[in-house]
C-alpha positions as CSV (number, residue, x, y, z in Angstrom):
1,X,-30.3,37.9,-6.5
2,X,-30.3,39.4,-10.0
3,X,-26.5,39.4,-10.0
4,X,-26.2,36.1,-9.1
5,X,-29.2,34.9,-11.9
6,X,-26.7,36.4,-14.0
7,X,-23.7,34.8,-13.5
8,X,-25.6,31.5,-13.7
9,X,-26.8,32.4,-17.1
10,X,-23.1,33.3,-18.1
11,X,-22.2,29.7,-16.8
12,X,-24.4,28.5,-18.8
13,X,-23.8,30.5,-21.9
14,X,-20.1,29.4,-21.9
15,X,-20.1,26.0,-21.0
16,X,-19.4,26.0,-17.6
17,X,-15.9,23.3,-17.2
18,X,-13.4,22.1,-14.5
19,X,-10.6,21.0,-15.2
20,X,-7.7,21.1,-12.7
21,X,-4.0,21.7,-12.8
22,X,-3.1,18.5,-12.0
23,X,-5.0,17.2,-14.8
24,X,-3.0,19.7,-17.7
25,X,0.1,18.4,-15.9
26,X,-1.1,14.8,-16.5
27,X,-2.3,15.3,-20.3
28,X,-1.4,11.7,-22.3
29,X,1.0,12.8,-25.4
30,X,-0.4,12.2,-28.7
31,X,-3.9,13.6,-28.1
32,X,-4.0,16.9,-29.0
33,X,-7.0,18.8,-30.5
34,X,-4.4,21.9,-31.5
35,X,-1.0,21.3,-33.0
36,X,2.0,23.3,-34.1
37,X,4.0,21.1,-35.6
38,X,4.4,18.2,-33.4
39,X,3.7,21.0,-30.5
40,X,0.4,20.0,-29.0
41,X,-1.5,22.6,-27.3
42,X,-4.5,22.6,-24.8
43,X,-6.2,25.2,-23.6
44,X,-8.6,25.5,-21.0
45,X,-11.2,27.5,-19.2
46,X,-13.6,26.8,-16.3
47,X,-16.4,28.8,-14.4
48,X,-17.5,27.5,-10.8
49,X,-19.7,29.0,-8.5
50,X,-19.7,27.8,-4.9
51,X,-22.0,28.6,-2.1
52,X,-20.8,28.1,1.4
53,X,-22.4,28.9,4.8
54,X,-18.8,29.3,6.7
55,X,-16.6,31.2,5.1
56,X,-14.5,31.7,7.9
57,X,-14.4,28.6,9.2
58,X,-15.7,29.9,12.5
59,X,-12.2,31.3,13.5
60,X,-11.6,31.9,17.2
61,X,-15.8,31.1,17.6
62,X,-16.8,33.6,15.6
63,X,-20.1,33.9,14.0
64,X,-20.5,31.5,10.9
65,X,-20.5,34.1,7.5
66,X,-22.2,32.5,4.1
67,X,-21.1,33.7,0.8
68,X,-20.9,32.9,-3.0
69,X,-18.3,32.3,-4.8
70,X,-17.3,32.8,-8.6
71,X,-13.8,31.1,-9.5
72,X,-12.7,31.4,-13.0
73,X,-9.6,29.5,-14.0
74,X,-7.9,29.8,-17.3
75,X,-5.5,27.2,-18.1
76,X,-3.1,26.7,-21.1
77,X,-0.4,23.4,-21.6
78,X,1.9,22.2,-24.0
79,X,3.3,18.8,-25.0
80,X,6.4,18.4,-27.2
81,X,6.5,14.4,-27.7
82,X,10.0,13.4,-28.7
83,X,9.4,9.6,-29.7
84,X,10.0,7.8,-26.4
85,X,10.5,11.2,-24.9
86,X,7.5,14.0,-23.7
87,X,8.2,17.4,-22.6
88,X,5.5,19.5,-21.0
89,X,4.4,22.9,-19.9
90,X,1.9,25.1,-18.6
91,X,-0.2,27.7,-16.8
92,X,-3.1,27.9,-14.9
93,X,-4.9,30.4,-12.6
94,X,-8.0,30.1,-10.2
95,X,-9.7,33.8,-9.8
96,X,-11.7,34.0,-7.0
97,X,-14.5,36.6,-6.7
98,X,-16.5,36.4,-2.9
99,X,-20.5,38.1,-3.6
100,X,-20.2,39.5,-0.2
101,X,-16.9,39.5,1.4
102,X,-14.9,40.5,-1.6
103,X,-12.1,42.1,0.5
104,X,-11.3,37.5,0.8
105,X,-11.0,37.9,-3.7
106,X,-7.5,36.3,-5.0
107,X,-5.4,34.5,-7.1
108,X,-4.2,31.3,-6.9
109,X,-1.8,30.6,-10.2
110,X,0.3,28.0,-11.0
111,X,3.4,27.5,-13.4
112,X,4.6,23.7,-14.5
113,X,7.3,22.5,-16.9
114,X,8.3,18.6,-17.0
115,X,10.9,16.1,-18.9
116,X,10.6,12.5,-19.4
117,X,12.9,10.8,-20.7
118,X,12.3,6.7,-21.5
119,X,15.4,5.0,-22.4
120,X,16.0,1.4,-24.2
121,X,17.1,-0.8,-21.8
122,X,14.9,0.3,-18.7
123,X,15.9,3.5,-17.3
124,X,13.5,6.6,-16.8
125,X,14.2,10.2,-16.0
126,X,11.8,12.2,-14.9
127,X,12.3,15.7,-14.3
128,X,9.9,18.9,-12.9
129,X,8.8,22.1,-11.2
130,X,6.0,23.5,-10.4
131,X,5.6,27.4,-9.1
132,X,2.9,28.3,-6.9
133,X,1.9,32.0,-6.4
134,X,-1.5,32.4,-3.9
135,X,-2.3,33.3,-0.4
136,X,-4.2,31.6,2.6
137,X,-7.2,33.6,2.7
138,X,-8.5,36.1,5.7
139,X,-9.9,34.2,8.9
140,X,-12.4,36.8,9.4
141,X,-13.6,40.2,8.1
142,X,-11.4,43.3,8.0
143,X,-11.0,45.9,11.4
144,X,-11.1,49.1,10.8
145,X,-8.1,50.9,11.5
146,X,-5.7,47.6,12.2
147,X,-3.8,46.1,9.3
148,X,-0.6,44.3,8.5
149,X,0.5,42.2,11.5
150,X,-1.5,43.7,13.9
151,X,-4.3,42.3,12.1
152,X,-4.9,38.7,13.7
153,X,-7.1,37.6,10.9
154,X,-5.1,38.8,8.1
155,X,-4.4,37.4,4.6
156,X,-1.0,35.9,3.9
157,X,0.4,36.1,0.1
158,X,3.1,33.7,-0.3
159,X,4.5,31.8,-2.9
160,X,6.2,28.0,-3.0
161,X,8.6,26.2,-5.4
162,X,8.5,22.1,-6.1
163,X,11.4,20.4,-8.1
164,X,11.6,17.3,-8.0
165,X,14.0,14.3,-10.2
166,X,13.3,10.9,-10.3
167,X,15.0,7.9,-12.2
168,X,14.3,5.0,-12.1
169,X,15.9,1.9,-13.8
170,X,14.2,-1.7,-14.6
171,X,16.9,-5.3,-14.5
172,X,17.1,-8.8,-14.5
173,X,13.5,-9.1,-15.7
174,X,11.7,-8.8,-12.2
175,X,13.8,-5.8,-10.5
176,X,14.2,-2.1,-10.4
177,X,15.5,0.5,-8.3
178,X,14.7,4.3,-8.5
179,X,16.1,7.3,-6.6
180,X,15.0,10.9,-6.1
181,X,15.5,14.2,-4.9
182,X,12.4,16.9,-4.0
183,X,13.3,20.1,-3.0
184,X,10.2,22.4,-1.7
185,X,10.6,26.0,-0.4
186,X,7.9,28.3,0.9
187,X,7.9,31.8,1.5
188,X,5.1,34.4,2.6
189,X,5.6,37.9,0.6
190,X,5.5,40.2,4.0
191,X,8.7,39.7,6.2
192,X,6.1,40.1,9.4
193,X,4.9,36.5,8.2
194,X,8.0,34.7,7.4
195,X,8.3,33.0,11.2
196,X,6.3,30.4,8.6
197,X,8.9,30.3,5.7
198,X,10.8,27.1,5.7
199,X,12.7,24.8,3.3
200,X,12.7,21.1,3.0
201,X,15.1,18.6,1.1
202,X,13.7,15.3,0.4
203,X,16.2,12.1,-0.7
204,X,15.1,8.8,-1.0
205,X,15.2,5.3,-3.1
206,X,13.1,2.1,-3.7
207,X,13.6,-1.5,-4.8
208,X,10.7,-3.6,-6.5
209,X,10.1,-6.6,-7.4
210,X,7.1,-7.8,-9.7
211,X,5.4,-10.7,-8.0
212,X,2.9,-11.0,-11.1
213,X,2.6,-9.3,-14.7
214,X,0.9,-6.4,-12.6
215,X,1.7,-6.6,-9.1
216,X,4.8,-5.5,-7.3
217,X,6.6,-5.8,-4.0
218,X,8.2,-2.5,-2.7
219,X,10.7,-1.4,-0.3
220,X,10.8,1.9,0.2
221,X,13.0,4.9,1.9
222,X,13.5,8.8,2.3
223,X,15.4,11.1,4.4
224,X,14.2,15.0,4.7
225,X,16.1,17.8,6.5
226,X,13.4,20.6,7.4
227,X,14.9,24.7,8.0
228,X,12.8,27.8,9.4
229,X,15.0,30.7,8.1
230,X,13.4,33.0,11.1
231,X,12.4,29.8,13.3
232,X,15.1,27.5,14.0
233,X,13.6,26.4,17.3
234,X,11.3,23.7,14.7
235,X,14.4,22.5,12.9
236,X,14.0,18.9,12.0
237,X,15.1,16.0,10.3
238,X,13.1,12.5,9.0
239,X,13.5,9.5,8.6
240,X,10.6,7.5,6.8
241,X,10.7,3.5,5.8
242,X,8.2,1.5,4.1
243,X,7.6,-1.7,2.3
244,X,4.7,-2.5,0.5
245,X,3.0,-3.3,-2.6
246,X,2.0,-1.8,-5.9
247,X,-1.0,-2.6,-8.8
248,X,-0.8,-1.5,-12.2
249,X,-3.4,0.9,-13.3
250,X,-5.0,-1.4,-16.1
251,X,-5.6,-4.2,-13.6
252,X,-9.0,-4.8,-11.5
253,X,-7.1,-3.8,-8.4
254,X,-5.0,-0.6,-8.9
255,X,-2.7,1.8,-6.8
256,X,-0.9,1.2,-4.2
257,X,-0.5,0.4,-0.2
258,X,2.4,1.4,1.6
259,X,3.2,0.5,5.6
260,X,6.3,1.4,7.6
261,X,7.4,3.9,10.3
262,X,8.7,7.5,10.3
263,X,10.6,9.4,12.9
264,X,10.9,12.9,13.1
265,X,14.1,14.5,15.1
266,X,14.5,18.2,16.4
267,X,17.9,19.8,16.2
268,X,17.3,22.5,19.1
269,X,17.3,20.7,22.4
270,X,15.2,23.2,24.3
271,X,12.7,22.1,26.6
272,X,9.2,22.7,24.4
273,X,6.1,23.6,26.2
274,X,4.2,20.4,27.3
275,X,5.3,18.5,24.7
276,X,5.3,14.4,24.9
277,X,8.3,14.6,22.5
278,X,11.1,12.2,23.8
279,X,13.6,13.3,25.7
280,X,15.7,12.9,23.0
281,X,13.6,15.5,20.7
282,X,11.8,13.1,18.7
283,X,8.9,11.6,17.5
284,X,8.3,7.5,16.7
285,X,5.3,7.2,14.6
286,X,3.7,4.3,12.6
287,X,3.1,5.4,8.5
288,X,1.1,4.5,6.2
289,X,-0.3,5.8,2.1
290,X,-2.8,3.4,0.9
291,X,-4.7,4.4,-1.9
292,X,-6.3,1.8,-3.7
293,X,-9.6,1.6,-6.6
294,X,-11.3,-2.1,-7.2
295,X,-12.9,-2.5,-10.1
296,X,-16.3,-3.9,-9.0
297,X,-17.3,-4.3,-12.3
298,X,-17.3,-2.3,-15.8
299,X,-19.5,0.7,-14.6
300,X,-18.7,0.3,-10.6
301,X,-15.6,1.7,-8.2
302,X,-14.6,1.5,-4.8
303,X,-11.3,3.5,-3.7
304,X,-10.0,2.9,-0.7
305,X,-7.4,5.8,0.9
306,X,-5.7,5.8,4.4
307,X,-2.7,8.5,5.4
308,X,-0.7,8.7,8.8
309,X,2.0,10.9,9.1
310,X,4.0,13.4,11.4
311,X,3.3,16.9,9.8
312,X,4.0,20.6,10.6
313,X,0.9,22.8,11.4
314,X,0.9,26.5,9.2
315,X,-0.5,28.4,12.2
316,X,2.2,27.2,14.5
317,X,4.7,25.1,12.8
318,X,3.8,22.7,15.6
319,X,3.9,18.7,15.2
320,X,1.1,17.0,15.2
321,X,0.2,13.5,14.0
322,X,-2.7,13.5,11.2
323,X,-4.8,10.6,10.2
324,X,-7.0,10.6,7.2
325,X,-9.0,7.4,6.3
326,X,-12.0,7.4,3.6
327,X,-13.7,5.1,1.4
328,X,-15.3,6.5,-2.1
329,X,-17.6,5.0,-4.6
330,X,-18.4,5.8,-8.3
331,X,-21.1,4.3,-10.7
332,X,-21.0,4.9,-14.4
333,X,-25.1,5.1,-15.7
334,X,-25.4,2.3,-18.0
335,X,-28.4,3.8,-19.7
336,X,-26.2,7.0,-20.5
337,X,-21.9,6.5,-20.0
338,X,-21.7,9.9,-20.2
339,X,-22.6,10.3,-16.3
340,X,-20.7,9.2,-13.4
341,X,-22.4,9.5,-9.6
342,X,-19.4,9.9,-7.0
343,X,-20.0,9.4,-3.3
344,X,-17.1,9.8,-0.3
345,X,-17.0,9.0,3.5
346,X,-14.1,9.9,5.3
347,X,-12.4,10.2,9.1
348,X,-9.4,12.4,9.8
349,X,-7.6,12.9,13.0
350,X,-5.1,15.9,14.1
351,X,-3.3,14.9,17.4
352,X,-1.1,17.6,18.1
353,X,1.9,16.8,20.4
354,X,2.9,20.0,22.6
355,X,0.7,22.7,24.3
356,X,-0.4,26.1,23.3
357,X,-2.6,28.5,24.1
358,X,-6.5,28.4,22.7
359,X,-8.5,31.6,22.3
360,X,-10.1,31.3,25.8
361,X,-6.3,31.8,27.1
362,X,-6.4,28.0,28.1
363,X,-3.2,26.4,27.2
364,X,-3.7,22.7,26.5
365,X,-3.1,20.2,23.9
366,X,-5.0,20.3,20.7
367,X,-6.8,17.4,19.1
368,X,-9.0,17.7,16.1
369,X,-11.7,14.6,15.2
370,X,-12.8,15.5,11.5
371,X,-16.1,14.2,9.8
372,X,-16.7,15.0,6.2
373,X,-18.9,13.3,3.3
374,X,-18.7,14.1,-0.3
375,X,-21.2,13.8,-3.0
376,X,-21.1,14.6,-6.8
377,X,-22.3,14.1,-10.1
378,X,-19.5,14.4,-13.5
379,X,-21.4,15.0,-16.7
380,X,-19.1,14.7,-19.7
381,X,-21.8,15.9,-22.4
382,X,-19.0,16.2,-24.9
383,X,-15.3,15.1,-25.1
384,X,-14.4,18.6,-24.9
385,X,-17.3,19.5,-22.1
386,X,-17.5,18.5,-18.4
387,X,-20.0,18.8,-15.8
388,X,-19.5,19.2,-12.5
389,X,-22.4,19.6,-9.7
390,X,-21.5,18.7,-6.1
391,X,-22.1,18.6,-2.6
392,X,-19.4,18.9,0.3
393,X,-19.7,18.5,4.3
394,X,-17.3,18.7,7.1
395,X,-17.6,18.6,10.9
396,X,-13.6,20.0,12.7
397,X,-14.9,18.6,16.3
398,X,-11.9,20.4,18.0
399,X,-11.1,21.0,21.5
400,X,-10.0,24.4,21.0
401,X,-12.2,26.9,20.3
402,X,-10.4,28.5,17.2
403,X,-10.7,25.4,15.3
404,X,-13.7,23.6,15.9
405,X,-16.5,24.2,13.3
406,X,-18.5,23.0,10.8
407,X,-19.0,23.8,6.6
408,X,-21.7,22.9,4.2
409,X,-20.9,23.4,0.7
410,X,-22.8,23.2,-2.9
411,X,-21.2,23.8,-5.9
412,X,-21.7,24.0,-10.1
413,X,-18.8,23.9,-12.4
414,X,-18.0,23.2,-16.2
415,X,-15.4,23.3,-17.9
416,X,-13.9,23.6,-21.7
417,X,-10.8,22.0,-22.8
418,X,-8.8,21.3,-26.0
């Protein structure tokens, strides 16, 4: 308990601050607190201690574990604007320290680097990657005596790669097109892992056409080939249409709804264990990305998100069809703008399409309901300084046994940044 007073009282002392990856990647240009020239730096550091009362997740049934946990994430980016040009770059790592199961402590790190380019006339390049170097942590508590891949419940280092180019070019007033290729690759360190390792290329293009000064109609459409190196029985290509609409980020109703169909294909034409896949080895599935925020009024927010797609699972490398559908809310205080109060609601479901075998030895088809709530509280007491306090709930009602469990979680974090 004295340890843990302590490391509240360091939180304290430094200014406890969150500020994610995502965000360094997303910095505007032209805002910099530090400068080198016209080389503007940010640096960053935050402190966040969780408390959770299922570490594990209740792996194969077993006994729920609690645990504190101290994540300290340093975080450094630079932006060289070039006029109507930007280039960007940066680091940051999340250090994870368990009180109690500290054999679960890691890294996650990340390394980023992007070009923009914004041409006279309409066109747009946009150009990144982003290196990811982290593990999915232990499922439950170290045997004695049993390691590497006899271990069931081992730790799995791996590290990931993202490029991805866009362009995108604007004409005749109302149109545009864009194009763009995403390559991701995946790889766990330890070869007795790498059933798991796989490689996707991603092509794909869109037409728009703005109905209003900030509203557009979209068409949209993308073609990835999926390879297992040491797996090629999961093979697969996809095929994914849309057509939709977009809202510009400044208007009452932002972001963007997308509807369509995606179809994934399987090259091997085995016979697959229980599976409801066509006899043609492949999947039809309605798709849809909604993610929209409505301005209620000045100090008021609804967001709206809904995803349905065909995905892989990382246990497995199984198909399965996940749904995720929530509705948030935020409220700015008017007595102090400083504060924001953040609520979430959500539904997801994991409805997996062959059969395999649960912990009980029952082989059956695995469907996943999933219940979770959010609730939080952003204090930006200065423009460097955030707040962050916040509460977190989910419910995995699964019928296998491995799966199925249930996680409350409370959490403090601040965060410094330049």
């Amino acid at each position: 308990m004295q340890n843990k007073s302590i490391i509240f009282a360091f939180i304290l002392f430094i200014s406890f601050w969150a500020f994610p990856v995502q965000a360094l990647e997303r910095l505007p240009d032209g805002q910099g607190n530090i400068k080198l020239g016209p080389l503007e730096v940010h640096p960053s550091i935050s402190i966040k201690e969780t408390y959770t009362d299922n570490v594990y997740l209740s792996y194969d049934g077993l006994r729920d574990r609690s645990d504190w946990i101290t994540t300290v994430s340093p975080g450094i980016a630079v932006v060289l604007p070039l006029r109507r040009h930007s280039i960007k770059a940066g680091y940051q790592a999340d250090i994870n320290y368990y009180n109690k199961h500290d054999e679960n402590d890691y890294v996650h790190q990340v390394a980023f680097a992007s070009l923009n380019l914004d041409f006279p006339g309409g066109l747009t390049i946009e150009v990144s990657d982003r290196f990811t170097d982290s593990e999915t942590v232990r499922k439950w508590k170290k045997i004695r005596g049993v390691s590497g891949a006899a271990d069931p419940y081992r730790d799995k280092p791996y590290q990931a790669n993202d490029f991805f180019a866009k362009a995108k070019y604007q004409f005749a007033d109302r149109w545009a097109v864009a194009t763009w290729y995403n390559f991701y690759n995946y790889e766990y360190d330890n070869r007795y892992n790498n059933t798991g390792d796989y490689d996707r290329h991603t092509v794909g293009g869109s037409l728009y056409y703005r109905l209003t000064a900030k509203t557009e109609a979209l068409l949209e459409y993308s073609y990835s080939r999926v390879d297992y190196p040491q797996d090629d029985f999961h093979d697969n290509k996809n095929h994914t249409i849309y057509t939709g609409f977009g809202f510009d980020p400044t208007a009452k109703l932002s972001g963007y709804i997308k509807l369509g169909w995606t179809q994934k294909k399987y090259d091997d034409k085995r016979e697959r264990r229980g599976s409801r896949i066509h006899k043609d080895d492949k999947i039809d599935e309605f798709s849809t990305q909604v993610d929209l925020a409505y301005k209620l009024t000045p100090y008021d927010t609804i967001k709206l998100k809904a995803f349905r797609a065909i995905e892989e699972d990382e246990d497995t490398n199984e198909p399965h069809t996940r749904d995720d559908y929530s509705i948030g809310y935020s409220h700015i205080l008017s007595m102090n703008e400083k504060i924001r109060l953040n609520a979430i609601l959500g539904y997801g479901k994991n409805d997996f399409d062959g059969r395999t075998f649960d912990t009980d030895g029952r082989l059956k088809h695995r469907n996943d309901d999933i219940y979770y709530a959010t609730l939080g509280v952003d204090y930006a007491m200065q423009r460097w300084l955030l707040w962050n306090v916040g509460y977190t709930y989910m419910d995995r009602d699964s019928n296998f046994i491995r799966y199925d469990y249930d996680e409350n979680r409370f959490f403090v974090k601040g965060t410094v940044h330049f």
